[in-house]
C-alpha positions as MATLAB code, in Angstrom:
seq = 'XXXXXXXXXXXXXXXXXXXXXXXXXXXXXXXXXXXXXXXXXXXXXXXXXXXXXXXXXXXXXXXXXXXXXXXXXXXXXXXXXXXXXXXXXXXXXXXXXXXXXXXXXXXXXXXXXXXXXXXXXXXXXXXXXXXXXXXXXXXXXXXXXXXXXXXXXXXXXXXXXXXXXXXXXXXXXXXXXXXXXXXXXXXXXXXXXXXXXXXXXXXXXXXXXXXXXXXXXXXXXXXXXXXXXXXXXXXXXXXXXXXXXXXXXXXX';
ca = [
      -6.174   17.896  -17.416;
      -3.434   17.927  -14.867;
      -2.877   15.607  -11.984;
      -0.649   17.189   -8.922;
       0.010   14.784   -5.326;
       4.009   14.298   -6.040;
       5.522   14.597   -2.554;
       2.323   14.894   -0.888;
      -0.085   13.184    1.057;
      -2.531   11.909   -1.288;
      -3.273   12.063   -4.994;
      -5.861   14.642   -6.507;
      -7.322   14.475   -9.923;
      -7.867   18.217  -11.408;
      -9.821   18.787  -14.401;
      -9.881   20.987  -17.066;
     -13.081   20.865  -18.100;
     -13.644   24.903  -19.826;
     -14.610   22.634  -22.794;
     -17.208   21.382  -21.516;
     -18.938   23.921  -19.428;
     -21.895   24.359  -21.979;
     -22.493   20.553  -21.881;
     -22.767   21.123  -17.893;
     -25.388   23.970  -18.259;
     -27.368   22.231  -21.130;
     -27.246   18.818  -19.302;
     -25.999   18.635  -15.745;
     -27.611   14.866  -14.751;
     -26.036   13.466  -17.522;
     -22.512   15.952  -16.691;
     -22.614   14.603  -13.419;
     -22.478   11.123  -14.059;
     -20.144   10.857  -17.030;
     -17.411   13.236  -14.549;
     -18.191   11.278  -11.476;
     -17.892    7.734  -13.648;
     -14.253    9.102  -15.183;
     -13.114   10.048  -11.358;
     -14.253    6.637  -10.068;
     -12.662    4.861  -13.022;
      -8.933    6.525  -12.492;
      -9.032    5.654   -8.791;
      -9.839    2.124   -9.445;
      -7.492    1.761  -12.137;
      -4.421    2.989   -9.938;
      -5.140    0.734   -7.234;
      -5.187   -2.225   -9.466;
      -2.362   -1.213  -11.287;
      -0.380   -0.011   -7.893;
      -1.656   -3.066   -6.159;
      -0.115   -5.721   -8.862;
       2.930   -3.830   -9.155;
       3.628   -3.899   -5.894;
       3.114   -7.801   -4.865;
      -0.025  -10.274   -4.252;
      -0.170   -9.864   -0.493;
       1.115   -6.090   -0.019;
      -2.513   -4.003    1.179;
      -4.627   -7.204    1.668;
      -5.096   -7.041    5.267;
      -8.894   -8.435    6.035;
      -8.991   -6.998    9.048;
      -9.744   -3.295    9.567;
      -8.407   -3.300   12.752;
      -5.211   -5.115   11.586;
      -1.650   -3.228   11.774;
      -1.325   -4.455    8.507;
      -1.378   -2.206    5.541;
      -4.719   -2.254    3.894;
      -5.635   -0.493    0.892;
      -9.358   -0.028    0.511;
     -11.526   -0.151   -2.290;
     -12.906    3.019   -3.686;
     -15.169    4.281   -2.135;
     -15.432    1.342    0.846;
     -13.436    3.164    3.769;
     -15.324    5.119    6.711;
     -15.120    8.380    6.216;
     -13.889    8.929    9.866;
     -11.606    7.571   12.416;
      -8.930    6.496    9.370;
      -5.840    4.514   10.248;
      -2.616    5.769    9.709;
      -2.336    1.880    7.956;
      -4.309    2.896    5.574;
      -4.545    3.829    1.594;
      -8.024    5.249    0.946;
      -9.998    6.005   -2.186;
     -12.960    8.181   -2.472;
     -14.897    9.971   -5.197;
     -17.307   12.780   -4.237;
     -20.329   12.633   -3.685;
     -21.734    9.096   -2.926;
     -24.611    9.713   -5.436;
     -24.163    7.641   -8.817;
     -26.664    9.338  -10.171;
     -28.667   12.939   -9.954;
     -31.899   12.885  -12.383;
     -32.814   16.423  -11.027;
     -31.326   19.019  -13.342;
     -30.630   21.882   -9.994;
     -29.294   19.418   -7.977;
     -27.052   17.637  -10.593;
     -25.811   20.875  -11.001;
     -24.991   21.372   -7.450;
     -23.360   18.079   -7.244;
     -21.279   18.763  -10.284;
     -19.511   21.310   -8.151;
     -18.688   19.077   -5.381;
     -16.865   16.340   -7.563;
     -13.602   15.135   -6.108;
     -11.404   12.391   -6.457;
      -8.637   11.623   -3.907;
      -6.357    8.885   -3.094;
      -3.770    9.223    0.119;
      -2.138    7.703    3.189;
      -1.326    9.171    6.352;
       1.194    6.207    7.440;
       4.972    7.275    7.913;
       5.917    4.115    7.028;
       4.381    4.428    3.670;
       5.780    7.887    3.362;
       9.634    6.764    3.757;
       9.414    3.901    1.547;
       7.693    6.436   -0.891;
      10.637    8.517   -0.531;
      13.011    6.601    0.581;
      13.768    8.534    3.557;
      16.821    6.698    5.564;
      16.004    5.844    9.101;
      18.456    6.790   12.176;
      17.641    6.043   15.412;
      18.633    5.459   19.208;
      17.258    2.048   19.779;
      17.599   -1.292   17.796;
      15.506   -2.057   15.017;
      14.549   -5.101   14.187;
      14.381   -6.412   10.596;
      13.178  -10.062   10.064;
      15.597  -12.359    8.452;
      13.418  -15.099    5.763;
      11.420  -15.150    8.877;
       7.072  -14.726    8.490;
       6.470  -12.805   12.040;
       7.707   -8.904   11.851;
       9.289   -8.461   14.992;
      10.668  -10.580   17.988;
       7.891  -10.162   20.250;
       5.522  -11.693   17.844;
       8.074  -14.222   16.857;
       8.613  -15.125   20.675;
       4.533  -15.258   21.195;
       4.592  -17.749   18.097;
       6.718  -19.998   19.221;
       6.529  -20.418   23.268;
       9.204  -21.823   24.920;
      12.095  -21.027   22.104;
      15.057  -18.784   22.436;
      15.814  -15.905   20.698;
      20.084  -15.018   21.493;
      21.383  -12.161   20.992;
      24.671  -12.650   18.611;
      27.375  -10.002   17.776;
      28.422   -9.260   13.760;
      31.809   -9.906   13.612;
      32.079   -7.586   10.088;
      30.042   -4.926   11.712;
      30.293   -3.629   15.306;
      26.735   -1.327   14.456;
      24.928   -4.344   14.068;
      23.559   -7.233   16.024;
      21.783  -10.656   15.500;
      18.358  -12.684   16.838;
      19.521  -16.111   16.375;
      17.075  -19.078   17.166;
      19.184  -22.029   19.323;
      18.703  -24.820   17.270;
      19.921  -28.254   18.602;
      19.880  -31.577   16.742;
      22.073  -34.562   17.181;
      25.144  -34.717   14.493;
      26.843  -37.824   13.443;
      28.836  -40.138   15.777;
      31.728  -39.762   17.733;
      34.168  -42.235   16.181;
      34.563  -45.923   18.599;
      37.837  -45.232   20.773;
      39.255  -48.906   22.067;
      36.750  -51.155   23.491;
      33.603  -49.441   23.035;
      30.504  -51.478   21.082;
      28.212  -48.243   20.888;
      28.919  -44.645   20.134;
      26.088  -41.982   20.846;
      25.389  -39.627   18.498;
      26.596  -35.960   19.199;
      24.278  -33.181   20.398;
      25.291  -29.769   18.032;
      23.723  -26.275   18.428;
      23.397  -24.556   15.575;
      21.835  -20.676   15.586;
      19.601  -20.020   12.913;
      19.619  -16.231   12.485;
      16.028  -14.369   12.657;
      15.749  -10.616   12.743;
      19.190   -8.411   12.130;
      19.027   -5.440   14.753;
      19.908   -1.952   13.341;
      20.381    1.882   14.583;
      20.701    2.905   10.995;
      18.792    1.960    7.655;
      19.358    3.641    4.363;
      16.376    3.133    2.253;
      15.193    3.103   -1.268;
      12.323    5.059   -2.836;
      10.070    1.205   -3.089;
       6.569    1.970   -2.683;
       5.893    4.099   -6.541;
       2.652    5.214   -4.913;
       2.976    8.680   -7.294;
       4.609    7.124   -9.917;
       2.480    4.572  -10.495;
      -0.527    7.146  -10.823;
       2.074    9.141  -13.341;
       2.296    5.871  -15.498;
      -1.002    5.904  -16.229;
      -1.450    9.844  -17.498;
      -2.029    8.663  -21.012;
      -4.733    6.203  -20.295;
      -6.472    8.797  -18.229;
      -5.954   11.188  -20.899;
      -7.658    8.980  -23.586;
     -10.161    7.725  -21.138;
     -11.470   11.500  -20.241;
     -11.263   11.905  -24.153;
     -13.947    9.069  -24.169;
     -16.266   10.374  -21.287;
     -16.070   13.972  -23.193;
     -17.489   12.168  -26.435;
     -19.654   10.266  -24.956;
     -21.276   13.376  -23.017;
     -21.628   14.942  -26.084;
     -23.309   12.372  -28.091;
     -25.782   12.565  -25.176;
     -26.406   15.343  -25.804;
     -26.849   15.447  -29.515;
     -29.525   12.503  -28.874;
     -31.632   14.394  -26.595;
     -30.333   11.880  -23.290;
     -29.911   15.182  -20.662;
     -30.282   12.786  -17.669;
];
């Protein structure tokens, strides 16, 4: 068995399966859906492994029309009009099951698992691709909303202003003017009452950027490379399994 998708767009599970070509002829209902249950099984098992590696909220996006990343479940995305937001799985074909012997066999031929994303966000945090570019980017700074625009429609009426780095002429800060009243002015001579003072304080939000050097983060490849032994003894399983099948006469 080999797996290839390193550096590619998706992930694609290739079988070697010369070792079991007489168990397709003799019995290709029962072929079909030990194959079709191993290819369904790796796909779910690398997004739940991916998907808790990575964090509890990365991919959850309820919304299919969200800007989010989602990640689907196998098997649950349209086949058409895919987002470049999101990760699909699919195993092929839809059929479970195939009791009829000819068309088993037919279907047998068409299995395919595949796993991939066509965002190029995804891509350079896969890679870790460093990002140059003309205009300002903005990254958010402990802050929930992901750029200033939604951060401005959040919170109507607030100021984002636009502060220099003094340690870095290539970079620039969205500070939020803050203003709260600090403690009181000391009494001069003669006075009973002192007001308290009124302080601004800029609470930065997003750091703007024309360069980013990124890390390889996202382990979309190498978390379907961790899990090459449990596939291995997993396929080992179906293989048996098919086989005792067999030996008890169960063909579909």
């Amino acid at each position: 068995m080999t797996t290839i998708g390193s550096e590619r767009d998706g992930i694609v599970l290739k079988l070697d399966t010369s070792g079991l070509q007489q168990s397709f002829a003799v019995a290709p209902s029962s072929s079909y859906y030990w194959m079709r249950t191993f290819l369904f099984s790796s796909l779910l098992k690398h997004r739940t492994y991916w998907l808790k590696a990575k964090s509890t909220r990365f991919g959850r996006a309820k919304d299919a029309n969200s800007r989010a990343i989602k990640v689907w479940r196998v098997n649950e995305a349209p086949l058409t009009g895919i987002r470049p937001n999101w990760v699909t799985y699919h195993v092929t074909p839809k059929e479970q099951r195939e009791k009829n012997p000819t068309r088993a066999a037919a279907l047998l031929q068409q299995l395919a698992g595949v796993a991939g994303a066509g965002s190029i966000v995804l891509e350079v945090h896969q890679r870790g691709t460093d990002i140059r570019t003309s205009k300002w980017m903005a990254v958010p700074i402990r802050t929930r909303e992901r750029s200033p625009k939604a951060w401005r429609a959040k919170n109507p009426g607030k100021v984002l202003v636009v502060v220099p780095d003094p340690r870095n002429s290539e970079r620039l800060w969205l500070a939020e003017r803050k203003r709260y009243r600090g403690r009181r002015k000391a009494l001069l001579p003669g006075e009973r009452n002192a007001k308290k003072v009124v302080r601004d304080f800029l609470r930065r939000r997003f750091l703007l950027l024309k360069a980013v050097n990124m890390d390889p983060t996202l382990n979309f490849y190498e978390s379907w490379d961790a899990l090459g032994g449990e596939r291995n003894q997993e396929f080992s399983r179906i293989a048996d399994r098919l086989t005792k099948d067999i030996a008890r006469g169960k063909l579909a």
